[in-house]
Kinemage of the C-alpha trace (Angstrom):
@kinemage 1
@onewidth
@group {chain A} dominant
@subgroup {mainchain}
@vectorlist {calphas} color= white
{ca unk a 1} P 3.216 28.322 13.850
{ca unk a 2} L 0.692 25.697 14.160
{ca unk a 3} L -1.214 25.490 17.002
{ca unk a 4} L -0.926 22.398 19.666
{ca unk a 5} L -3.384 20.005 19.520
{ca unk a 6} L -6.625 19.936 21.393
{ca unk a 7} L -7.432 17.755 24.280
{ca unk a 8} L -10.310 16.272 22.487
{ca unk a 9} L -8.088 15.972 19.292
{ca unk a 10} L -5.707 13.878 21.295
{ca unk a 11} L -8.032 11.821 23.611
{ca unk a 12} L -9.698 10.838 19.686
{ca unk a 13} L -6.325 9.993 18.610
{ca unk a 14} L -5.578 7.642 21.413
{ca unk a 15} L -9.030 5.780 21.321
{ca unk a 16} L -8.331 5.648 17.492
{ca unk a 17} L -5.339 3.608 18.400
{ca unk a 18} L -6.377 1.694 21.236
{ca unk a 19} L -9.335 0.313 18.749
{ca unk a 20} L -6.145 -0.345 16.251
{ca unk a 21} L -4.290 -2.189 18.877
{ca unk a 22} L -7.570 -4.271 19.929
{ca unk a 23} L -8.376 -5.515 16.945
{ca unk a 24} L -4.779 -6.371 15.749
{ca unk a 25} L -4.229 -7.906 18.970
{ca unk a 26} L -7.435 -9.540 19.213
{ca unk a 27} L -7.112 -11.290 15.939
{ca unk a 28} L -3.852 -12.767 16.380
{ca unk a 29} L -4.636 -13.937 19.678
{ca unk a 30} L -7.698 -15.856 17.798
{ca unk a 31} L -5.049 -16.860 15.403
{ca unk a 32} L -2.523 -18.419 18.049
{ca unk a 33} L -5.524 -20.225 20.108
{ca unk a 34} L -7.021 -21.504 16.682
{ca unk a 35} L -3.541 -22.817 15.529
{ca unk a 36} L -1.405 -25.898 16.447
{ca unk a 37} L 1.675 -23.922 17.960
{ca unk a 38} L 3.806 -26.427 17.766
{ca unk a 39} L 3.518 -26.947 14.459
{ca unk a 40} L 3.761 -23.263 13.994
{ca unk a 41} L 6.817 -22.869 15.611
{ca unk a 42} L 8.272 -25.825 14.062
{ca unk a 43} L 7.460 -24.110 10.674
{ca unk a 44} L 9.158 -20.550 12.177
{ca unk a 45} L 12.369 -21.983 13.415
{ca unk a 46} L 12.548 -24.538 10.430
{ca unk a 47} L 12.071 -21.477 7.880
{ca unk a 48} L 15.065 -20.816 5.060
{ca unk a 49} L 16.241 -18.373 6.269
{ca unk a 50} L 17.882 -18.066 2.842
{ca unk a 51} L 14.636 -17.566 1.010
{ca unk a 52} L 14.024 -15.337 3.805
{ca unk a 53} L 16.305 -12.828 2.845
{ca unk a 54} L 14.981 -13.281 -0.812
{ca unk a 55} L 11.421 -12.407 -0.076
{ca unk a 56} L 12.774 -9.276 2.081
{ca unk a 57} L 14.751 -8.786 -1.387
{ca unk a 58} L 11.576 -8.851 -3.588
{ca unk a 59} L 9.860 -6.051 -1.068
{ca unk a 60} L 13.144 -3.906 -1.528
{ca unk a 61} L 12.721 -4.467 -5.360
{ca unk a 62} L 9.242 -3.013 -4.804
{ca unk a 63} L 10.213 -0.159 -3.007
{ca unk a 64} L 12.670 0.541 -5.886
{ca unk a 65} L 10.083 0.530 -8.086
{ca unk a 66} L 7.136 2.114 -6.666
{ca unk a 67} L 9.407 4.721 -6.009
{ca unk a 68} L 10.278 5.116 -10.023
{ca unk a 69} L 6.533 4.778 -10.231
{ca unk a 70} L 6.026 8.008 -7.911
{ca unk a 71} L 8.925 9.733 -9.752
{ca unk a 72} L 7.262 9.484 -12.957
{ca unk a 73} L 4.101 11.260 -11.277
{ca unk a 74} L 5.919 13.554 -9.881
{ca unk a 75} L 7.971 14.722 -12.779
{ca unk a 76} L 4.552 15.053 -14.394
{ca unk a 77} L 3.295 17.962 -12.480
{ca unk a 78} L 6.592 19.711 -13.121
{ca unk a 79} L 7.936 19.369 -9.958
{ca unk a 80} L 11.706 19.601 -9.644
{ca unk a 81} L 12.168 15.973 -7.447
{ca unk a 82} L 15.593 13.945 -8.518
{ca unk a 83} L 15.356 10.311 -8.845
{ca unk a 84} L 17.251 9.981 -5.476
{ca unk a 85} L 15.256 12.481 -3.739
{ca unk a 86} L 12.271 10.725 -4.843
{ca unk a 87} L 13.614 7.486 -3.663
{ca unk a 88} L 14.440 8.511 0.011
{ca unk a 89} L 11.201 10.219 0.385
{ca unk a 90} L 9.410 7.564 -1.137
{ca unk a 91} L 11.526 4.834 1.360
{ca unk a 92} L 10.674 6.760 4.337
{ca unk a 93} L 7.279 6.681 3.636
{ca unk a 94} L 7.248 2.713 3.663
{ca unk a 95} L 8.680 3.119 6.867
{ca unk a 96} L 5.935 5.098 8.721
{ca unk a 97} L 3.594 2.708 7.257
{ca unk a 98} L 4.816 -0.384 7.628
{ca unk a 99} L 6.972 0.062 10.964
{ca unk a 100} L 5.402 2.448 13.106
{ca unk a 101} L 1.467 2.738 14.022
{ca unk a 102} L -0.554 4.021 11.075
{ca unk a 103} L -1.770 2.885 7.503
{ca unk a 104} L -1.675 6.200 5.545
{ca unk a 105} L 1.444 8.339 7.879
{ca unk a 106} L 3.740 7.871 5.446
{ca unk a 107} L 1.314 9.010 2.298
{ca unk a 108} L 1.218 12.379 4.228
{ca unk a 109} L 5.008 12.337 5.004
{ca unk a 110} L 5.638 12.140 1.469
{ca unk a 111} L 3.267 15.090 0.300
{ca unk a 112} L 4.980 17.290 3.405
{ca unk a 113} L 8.646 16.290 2.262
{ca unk a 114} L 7.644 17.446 -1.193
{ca unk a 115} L 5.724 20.757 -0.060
{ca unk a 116} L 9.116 21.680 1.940
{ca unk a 117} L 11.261 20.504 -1.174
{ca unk a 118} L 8.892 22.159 -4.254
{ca unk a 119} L 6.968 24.711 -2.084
{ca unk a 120} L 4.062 22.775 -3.987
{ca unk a 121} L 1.233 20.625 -1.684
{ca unk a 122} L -1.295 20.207 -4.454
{ca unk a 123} L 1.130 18.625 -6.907
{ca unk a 124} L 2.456 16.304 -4.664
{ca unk a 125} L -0.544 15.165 -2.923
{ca unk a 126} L -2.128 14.587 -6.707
{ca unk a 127} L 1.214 12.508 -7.332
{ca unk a 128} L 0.752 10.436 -4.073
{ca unk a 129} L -2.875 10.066 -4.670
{ca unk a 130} L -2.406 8.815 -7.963
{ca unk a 131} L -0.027 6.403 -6.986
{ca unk a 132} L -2.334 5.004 -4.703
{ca unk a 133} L -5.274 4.873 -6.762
{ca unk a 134} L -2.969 2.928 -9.606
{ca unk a 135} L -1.524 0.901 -7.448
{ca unk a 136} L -4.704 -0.458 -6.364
{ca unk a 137} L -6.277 -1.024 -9.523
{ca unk a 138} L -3.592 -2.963 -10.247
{ca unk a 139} L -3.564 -5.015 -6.988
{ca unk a 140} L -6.903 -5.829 -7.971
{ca unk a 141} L -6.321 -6.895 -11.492
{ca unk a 142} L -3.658 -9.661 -10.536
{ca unk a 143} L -5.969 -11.248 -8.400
{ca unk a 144} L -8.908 -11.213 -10.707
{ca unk a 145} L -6.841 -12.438 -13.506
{ca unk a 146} L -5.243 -15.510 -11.049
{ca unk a 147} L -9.640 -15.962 -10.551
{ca unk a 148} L -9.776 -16.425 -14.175
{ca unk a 149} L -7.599 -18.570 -14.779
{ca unk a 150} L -7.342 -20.860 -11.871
{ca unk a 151} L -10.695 -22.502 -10.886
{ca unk a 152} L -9.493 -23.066 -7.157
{ca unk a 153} L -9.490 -19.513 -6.779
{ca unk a 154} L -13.160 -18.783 -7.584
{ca unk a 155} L -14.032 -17.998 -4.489
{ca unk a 156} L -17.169 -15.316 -3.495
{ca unk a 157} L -14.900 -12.793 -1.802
{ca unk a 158} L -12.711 -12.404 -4.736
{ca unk a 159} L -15.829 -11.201 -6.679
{ca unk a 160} L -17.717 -9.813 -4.150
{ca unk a 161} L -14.512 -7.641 -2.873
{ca unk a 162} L -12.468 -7.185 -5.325
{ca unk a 163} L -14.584 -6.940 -8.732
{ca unk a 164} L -16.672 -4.016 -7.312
{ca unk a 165} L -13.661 -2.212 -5.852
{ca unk a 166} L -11.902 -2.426 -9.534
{ca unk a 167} L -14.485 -1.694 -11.474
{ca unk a 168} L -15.005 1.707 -9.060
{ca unk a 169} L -11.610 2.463 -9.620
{ca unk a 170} L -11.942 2.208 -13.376
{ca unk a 171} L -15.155 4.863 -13.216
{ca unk a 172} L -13.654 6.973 -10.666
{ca unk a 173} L -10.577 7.114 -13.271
{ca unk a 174} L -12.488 8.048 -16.209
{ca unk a 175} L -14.570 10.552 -14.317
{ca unk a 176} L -11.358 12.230 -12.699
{ca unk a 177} L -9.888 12.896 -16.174
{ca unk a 178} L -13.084 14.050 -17.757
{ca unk a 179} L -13.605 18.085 -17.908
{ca unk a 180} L -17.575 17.891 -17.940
{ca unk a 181} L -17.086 15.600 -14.701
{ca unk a 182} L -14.663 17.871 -13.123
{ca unk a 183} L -17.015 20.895 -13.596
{ca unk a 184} L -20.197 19.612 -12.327
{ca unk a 185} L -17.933 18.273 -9.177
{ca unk a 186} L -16.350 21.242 -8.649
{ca unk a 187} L -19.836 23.771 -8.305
{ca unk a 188} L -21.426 20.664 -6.036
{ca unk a 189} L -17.649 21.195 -4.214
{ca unk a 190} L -18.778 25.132 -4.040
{ca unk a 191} L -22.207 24.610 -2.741
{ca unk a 192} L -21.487 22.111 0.192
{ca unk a 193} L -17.903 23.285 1.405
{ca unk a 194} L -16.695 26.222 3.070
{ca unk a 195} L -14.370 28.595 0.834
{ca unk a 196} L -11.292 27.554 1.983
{ca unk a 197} L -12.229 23.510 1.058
{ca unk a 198} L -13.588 24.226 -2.096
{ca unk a 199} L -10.629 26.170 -3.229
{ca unk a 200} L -8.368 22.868 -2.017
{ca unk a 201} L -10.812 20.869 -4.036
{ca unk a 202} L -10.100 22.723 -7.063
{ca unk a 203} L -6.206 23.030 -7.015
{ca unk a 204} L -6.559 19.275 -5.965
{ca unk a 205} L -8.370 17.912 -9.003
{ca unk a 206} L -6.597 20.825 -10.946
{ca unk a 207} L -3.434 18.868 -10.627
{ca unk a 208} L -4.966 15.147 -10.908
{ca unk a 209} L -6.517 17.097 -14.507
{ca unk a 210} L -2.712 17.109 -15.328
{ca unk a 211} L -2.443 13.154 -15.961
{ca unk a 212} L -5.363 13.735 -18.657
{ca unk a 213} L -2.624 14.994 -20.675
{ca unk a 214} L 0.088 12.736 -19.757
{ca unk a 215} L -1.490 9.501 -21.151
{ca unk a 216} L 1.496 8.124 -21.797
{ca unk a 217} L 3.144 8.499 -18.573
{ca unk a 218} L 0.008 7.158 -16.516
{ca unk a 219} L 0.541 3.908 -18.963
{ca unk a 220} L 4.286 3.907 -18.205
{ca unk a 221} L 3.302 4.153 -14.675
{ca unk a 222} L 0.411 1.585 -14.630
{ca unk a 223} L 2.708 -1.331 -15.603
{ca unk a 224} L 5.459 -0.260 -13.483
{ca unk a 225} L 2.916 -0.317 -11.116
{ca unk a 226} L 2.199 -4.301 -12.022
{ca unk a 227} L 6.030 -4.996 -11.284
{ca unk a 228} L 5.262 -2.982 -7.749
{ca unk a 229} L 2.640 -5.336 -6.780
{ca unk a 230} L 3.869 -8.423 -8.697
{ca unk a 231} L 7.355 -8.110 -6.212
{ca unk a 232} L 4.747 -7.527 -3.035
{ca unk a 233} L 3.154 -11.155 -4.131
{ca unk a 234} L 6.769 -13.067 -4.455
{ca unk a 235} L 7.115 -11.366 -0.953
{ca unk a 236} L 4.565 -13.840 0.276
{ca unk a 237} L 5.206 -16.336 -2.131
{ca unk a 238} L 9.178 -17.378 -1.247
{ca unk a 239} L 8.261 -16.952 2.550
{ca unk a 240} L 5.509 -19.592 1.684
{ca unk a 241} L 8.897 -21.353 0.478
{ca unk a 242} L 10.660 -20.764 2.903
{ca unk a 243} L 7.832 -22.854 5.823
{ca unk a 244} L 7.971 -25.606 3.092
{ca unk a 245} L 5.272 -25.048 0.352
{ca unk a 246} L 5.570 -25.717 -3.122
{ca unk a 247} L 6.232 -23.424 -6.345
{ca unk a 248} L 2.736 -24.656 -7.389
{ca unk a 249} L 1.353 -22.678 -4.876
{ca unk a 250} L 2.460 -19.668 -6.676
{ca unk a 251} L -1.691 -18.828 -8.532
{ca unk a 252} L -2.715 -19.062 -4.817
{ca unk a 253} L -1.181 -16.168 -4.428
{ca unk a 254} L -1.629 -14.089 -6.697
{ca unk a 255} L -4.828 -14.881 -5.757
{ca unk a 256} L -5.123 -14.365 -2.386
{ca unk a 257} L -2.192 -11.860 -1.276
{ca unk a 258} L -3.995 -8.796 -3.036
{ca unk a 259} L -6.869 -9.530 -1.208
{ca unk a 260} L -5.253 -9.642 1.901
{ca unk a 261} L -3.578 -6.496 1.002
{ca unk a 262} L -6.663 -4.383 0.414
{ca unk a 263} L -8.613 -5.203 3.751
{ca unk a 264} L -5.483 -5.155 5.575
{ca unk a 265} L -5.493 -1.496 4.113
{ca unk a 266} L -8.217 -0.668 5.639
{ca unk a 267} L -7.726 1.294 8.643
{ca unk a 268} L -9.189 -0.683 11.566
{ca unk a 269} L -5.938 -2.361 12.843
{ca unk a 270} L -2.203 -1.708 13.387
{ca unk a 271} L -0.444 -1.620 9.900
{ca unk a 272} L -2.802 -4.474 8.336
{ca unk a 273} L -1.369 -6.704 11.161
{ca unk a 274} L -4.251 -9.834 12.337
{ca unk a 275} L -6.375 -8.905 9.449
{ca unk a 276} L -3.549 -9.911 6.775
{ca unk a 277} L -2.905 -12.704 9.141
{ca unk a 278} L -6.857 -14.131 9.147
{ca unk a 279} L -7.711 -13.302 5.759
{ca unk a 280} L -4.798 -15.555 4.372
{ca unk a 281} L -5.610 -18.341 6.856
{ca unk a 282} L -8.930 -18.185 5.827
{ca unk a 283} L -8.227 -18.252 2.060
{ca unk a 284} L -4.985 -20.654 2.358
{ca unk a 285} L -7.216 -23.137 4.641
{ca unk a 286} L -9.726 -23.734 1.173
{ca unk a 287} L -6.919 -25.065 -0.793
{ca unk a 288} L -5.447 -27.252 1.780
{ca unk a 289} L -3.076 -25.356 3.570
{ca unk a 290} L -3.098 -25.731 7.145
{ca unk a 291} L -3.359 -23.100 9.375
{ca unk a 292} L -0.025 -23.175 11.033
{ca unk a 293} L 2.073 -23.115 7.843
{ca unk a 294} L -0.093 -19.937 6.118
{ca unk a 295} L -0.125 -17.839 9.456
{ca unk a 296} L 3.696 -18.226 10.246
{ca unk a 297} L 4.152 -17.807 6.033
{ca unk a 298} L 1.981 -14.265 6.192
{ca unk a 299} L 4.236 -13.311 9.694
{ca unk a 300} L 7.648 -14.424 7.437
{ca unk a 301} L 6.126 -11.972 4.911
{ca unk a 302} L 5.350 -8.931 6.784
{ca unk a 303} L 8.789 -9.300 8.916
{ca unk a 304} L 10.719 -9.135 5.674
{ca unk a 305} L 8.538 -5.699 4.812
{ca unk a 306} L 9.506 -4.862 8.105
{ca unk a 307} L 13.173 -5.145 7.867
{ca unk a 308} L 13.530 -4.019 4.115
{ca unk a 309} L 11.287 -0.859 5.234
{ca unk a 310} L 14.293 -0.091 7.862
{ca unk a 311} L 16.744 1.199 5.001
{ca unk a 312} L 13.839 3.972 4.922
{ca unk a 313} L 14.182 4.767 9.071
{ca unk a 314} L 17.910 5.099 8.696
{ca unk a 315} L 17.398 7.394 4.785
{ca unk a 316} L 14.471 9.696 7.656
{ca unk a 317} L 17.585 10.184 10.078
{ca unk a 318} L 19.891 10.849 7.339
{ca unk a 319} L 17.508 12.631 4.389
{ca unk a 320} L 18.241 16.232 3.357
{ca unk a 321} L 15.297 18.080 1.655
{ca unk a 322} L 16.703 20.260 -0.055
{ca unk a 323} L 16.285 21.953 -3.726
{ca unk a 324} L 16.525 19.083 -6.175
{ca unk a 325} L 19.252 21.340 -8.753
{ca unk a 326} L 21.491 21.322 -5.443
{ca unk a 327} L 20.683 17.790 -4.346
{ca unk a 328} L 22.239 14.288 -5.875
């Protein structure tokens, strides 16, 4: 039985989300003074609500996806997950992300529902990790590619952000797969941690080592993984639609909507919520946009995550971890 958690433990835990709630809060109330609300509303109550439930569509199309995407990584470290079982875990971790207060609760919900399912932690925490770590790299590729192609999009924080953070990812890649790498990581792992963290360091990169030999599977994955992040984008893109923008728009974007996405990931705020909200103003505002039309566009966007991430509240009530040979 694990034991309760410490007064300090706790007291740290409610700063940590008071700070959360601050800054979310404190940027959307910048947002609202800094915007003409009645133009804003105009744009909220005037929205399709048609193209709406498209864009909350495209994020369910994601989840179906990303959830293949996490299957596949699974099923690479042997673990016995069905494709349904993968898909409700998977689902339910959307939903502690996106829905309740916390950027990475549902990452660790996942690894625990697999642990209880497999018996296994390492294999499922290298399967989570890894479908992370792709699905960032390939975040980052969309926009750089809309940046080279479409000269309105040159702007410094698309370099300056996202370049470094993909070319990182590309290193920390190769140097995850590579023995010699591994080796020299794992005795500096053994000098500087105690016993018991150096022996989770080992099983952990023990199972990443896995994908080395599975380089087919991590390229199935990868563009799987450009489908997950492509249907995140049309997200924003048809609620952009639906305020009244045009498909022009669409490079803008692909531009701008992975950006958004990775400093909304950091985890300073309440799900990404004010930061997604001012970086897209921000970036929207250079090409014309007003302000009104791209904050109630990135709100459109992140209620239809919100309400396709419910089918994964109802799949937590309902789940059943259970063996996957007795399972669907």
């Amino acid at each position: 039985m694990s034991s309760p958690e410490s007064p300090p433990s706790r007291i740290s835990g409610i700063l940590n989300l008071l700070l959360k709630l601050i800054v979310s809060g404190g940027l959307l109330a910048y947002l609202v003074i800094q915007t003409d609300l009645s133009t804003f509303t105009a744009a909220v109550r005037d929205a399709d609500i048609r193209l709406f439930a498209v864009a909350t569509g495209f994020f369910v199309l994601s989840n179906v996806l990303g959830a293949g995407q996490w299957y596949l990584l699974l099923r690479a470290q042997n673990l016995a997950v069905s494709v349904g079982q993968a898909v409700v875990f998977y689902w339910v971790g959307v939903f502690f992300n996106n829905v309740l207060l916390g950027n990475i609760g549902g990452d660790a919900l996942r690894i625990y529902n697999i642990r209880r399912l497999t018996g296994s932690t390492g294999g499922g925490a290298a399967a989570t990790v890894m479908d992370r770590f792709i699905g960032l790299f390939s975040t980052c590729l969309l926009a750089l590619s809309a940046w080279a192609l479409i000269a309105e999009v040159r702007f410094v924080g698309l370099i300056t952000v996202l370049g470094p953070v993909w070319l990182a990812l590309a290193i920390v890649m190769a140097a995850g797969l590579s023995r010699r790498f591994g080796r020299n990581l794992q005795r500096l792992a053994d000098r500087l941690l105690p016993e018991r963290g150096a022996r989770i360091f080992a099983d952990m990169h023990e199972s990443v080592f896995v994908y080395r030999e599975k380089k087919h599977l991590l390229a199935l994955a990868w563009v799987v993984s450009l489908g997950v992040q492509f249907s995140r984008i049309l997200v924003y893109f048809t609620a952009g639609l639906a305020v009244g923008l045009e498909m022009s728009t669409l490079p803008y974007f692909i531009g701008f909507q992975p950006l958004a996405a990775v400093i909304a990931s950091l985890p300073i705020s309440i799900g990404g919520l004010g930061v997604r909200e001012g970086v897209l103003v921000e970036l929207f505002g250079r090409v014309g946009i007003i302000e009104s039309q791209a904050f109630a566009l990135s709100l459109l966007g992140y209620a239809a995550g919100i309400a396709a991430s419910l089918f994964g509240g109802i799949a937590f009530i309902f789940r059943r971890v259970q063996p996957a040979s007795e399972g669907d």
